[in-house]
N, C-alpha and C positions, 0 to 999 in steps of 0.2 A: 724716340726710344728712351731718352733718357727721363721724360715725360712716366710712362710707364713704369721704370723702376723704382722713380720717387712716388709714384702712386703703391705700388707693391711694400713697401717700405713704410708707408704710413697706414697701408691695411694693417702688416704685421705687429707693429708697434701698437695698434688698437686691438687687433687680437690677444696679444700678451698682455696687457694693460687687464681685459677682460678676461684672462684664464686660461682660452682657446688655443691651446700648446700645441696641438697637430697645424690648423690653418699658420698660426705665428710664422712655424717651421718653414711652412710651403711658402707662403707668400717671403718671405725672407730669402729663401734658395732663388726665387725667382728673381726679386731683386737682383739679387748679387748676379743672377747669366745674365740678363738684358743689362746689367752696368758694364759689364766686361764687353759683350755683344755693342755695347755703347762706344765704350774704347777701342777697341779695335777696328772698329769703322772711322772712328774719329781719326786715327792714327792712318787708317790708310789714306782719306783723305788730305789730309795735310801732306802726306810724303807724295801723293799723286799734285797735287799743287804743286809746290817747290821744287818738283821733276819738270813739269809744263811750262815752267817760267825758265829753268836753267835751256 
């Protein structure tokens, strides 16, 4: 996942580089849910661990 939003994230940055202000926007929103969607998994994980070992 987080594969994905450093992909979204360097689309964006080449879209804006080159003009492309609407795609920028998208691909940059997108980023930003699949990091969050990133974290959140990450975080359950880890609190799901440290519950299974207590």
């Amino acid at each position: 996942m987080l594969r994905w939003a450093l992909a979204f994230f360097v689309v964006a940055i080449i879209a804006a580089v080159f003009g492309f202000g609407g795609i920028a926007a998208a691909a940059a929103g997108m980023a930003k849910i699949l990091f969050v969607i990133f974290l959140i998994l990450f975080l359950a994980t880890l609190l799901g661990g440290l519950m299974r070992r207590a």
